[in-house]
C-alpha positions as CSV (number, residue, x, y, z in Angstrom):
1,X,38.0,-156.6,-3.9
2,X,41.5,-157.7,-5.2
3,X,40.0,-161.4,-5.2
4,X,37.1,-159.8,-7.7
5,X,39.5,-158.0,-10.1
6,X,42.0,-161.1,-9.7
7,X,39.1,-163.5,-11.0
8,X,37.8,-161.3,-13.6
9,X,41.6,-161.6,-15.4
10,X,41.5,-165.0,-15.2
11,X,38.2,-165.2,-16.6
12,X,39.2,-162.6,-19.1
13,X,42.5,-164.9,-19.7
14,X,40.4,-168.1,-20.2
15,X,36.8,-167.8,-20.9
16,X,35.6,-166.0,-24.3
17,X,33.0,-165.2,-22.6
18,X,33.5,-162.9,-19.7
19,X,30.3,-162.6,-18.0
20,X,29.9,-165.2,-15.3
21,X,26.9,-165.5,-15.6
22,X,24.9,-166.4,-18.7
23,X,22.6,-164.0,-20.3
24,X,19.6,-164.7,-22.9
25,X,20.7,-163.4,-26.3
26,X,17.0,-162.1,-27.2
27,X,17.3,-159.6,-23.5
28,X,19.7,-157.3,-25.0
29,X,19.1,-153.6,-26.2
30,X,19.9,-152.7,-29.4
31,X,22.2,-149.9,-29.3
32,X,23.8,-151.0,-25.6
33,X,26.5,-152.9,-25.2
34,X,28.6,-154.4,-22.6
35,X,31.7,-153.5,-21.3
36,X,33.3,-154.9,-17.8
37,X,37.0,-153.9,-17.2
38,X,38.9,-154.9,-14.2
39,X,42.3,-153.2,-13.2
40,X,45.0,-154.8,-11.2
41,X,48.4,-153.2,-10.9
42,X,49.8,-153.2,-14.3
43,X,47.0,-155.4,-16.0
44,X,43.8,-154.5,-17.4
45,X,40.8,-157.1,-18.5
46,X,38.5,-156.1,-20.5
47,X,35.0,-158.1,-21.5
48,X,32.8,-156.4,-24.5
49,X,29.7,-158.2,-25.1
50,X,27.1,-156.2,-28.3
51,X,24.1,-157.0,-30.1
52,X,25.6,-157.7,-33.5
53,X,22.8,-155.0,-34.9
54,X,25.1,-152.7,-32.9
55,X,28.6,-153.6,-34.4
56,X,27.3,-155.0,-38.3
57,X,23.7,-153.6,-38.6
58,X,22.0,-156.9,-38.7
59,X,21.3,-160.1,-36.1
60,X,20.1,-162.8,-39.0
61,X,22.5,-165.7,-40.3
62,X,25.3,-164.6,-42.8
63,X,23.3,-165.8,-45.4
64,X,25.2,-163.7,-48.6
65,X,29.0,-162.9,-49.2
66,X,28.2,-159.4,-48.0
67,X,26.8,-160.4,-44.8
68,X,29.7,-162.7,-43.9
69,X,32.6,-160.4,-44.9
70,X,30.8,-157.6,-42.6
71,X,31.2,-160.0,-40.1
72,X,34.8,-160.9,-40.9
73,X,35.4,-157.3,-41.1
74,X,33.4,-156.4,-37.5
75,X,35.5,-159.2,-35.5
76,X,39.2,-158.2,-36.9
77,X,38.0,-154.4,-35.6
78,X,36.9,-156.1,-32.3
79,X,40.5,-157.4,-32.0
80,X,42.5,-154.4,-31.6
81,X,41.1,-153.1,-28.3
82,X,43.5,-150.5,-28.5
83,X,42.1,-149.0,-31.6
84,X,38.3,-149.2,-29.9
85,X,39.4,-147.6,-26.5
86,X,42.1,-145.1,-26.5
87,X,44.2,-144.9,-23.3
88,X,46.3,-142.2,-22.3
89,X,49.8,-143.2,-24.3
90,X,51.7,-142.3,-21.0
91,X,50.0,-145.3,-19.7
92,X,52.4,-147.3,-22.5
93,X,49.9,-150.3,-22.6
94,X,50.3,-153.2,-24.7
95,X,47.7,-155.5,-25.7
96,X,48.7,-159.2,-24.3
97,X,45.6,-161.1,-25.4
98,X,42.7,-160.2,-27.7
99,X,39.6,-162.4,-29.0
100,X,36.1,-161.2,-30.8
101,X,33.8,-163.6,-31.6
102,X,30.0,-164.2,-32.6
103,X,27.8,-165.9,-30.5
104,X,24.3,-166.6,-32.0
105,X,20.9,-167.8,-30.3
106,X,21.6,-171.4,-31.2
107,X,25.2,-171.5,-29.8
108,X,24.3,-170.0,-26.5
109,X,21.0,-172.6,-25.8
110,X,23.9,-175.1,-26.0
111,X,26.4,-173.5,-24.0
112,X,23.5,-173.1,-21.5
113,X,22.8,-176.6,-21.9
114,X,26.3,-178.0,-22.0
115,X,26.8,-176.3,-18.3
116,X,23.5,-178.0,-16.7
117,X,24.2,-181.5,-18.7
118,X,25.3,-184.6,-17.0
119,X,28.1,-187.0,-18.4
120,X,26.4,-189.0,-21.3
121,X,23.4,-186.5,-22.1
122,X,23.1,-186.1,-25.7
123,X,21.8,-182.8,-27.2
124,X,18.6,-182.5,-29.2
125,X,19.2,-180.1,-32.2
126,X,17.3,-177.4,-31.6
127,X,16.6,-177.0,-35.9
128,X,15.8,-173.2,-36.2
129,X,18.0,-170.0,-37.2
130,X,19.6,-168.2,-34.7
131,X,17.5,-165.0,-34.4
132,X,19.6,-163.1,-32.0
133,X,23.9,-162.8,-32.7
134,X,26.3,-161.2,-29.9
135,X,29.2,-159.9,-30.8
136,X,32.2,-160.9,-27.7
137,X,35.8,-159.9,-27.6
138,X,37.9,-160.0,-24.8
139,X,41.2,-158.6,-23.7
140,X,43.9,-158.3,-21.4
141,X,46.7,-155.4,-21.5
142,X,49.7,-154.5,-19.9
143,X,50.5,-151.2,-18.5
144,X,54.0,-149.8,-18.1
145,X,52.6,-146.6,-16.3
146,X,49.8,-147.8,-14.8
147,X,48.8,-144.4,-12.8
148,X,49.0,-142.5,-16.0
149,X,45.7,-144.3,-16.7
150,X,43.3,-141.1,-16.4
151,X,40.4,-142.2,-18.9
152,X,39.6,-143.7,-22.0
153,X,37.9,-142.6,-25.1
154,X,36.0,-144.6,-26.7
155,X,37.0,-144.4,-30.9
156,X,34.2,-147.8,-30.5
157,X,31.1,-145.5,-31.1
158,X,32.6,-144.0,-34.3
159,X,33.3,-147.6,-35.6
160,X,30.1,-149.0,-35.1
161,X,27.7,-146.3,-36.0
162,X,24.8,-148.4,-34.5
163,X,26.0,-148.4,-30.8
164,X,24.6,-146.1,-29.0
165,X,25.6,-146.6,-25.5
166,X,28.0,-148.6,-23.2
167,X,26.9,-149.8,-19.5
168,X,30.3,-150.1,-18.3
169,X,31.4,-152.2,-14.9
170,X,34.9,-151.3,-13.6
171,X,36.2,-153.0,-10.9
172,X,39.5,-151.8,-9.1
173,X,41.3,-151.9,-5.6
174,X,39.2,-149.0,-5.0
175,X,36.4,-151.6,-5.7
176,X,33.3,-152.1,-8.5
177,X,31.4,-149.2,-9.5
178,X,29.2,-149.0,-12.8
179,X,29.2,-146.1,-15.5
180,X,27.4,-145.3,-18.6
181,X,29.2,-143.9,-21.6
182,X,27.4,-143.0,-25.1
183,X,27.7,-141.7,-28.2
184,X,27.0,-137.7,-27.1
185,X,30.0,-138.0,-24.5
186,X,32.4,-140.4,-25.9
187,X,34.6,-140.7,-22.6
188,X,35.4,-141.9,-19.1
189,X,36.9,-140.1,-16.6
190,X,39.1,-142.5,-14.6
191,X,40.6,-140.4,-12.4
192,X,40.6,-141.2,-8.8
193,X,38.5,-144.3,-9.8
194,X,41.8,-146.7,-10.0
């Protein structure tokens, strides 16, 4: 299990996207988001993936000033983890790292296509809107009081009005276990869990 958490920071250190695997845009839930955190001594990595319906109230293309300041707007929120999921302050964690960013339809047919191409394939442009965006932000903290880490509560559903739900995947020494945290009850109980 410490191999797991160890290469979920590294992929939280180096990937913007934290899922392994690739997902389709156009399967997620509006209202459900993403959230995968892995906990190894002092460090914490967490991956936040949500349908942009969920964090700026709309999916289509920026197309007018309002749209793209909204989105401006949603990913400097998305950058201060901190301010999204409240840890106990005896914990004394610092962010280390912290990135948000929008991933449309379009973008993730090519990532998708850039892993399965070969050396000298050239892309075909797909020519339509992206109807699907994805907002994805990732983060890794430091904890000076690692044990003091007895939940979070999550500020996130009073920031984005539109989420209504978290599926959330921890994975600790004590090994991976999955929760589900919404809008009614806010919170996590970590205890015992890390």
């Amino acid at each position: 299990m410490k191999r797991l958490a160890i290469a979920l920071l590294a992929t939280a250190a180096v990937s913007p996207a934290l899922a392994q695997e690739h997902r389709e845009l156009g399967a997620h839930e509006h209202g459900v988001g993403r959230l995968e955190i892995a906990v190894e001594g002092s460090r914490i990595a967490i991956g936040l993936e949500a349908p942009g319906a969920d964090i700026v109230g709309f999916e289509h293309a920026a197309s007018s000033a309002g749209d793209r300041a909204a989105l401006d707007q949603a990913i400097a929120v998305l950058e201060k983890p901190l301010e999204l999921f409240v840890l106990p302050g005896g914990a004394q964690c610092v962010v280390t790292e912290a990135a948000a960013r929008l991933v449309d339809e379009e973008e993730h047919e090519h990532e998708a296509h850039d892993d399965k191409a070969h050396e000298g394939e050239k892309h075909a442009d797909h020519g339509h809107e992206a109807q699907h965006t994805e907002f994805r932000a990732n983060y890794v903290l430091t904890c000076a009081s690692p044990a003091a880490l007895t939940g979070i509560e999550f500020a996130y559903f009073k920031l984005f009005p539109n989420a209504r739900e978290l599926e959330i995947r921890l994975i600790s020494e004590k090994g991976a276990k999955s929760f589900e945290v919404g809008r009614d009850a806010p919170a996590l109980d970590l205890k015992g869990q890390l």
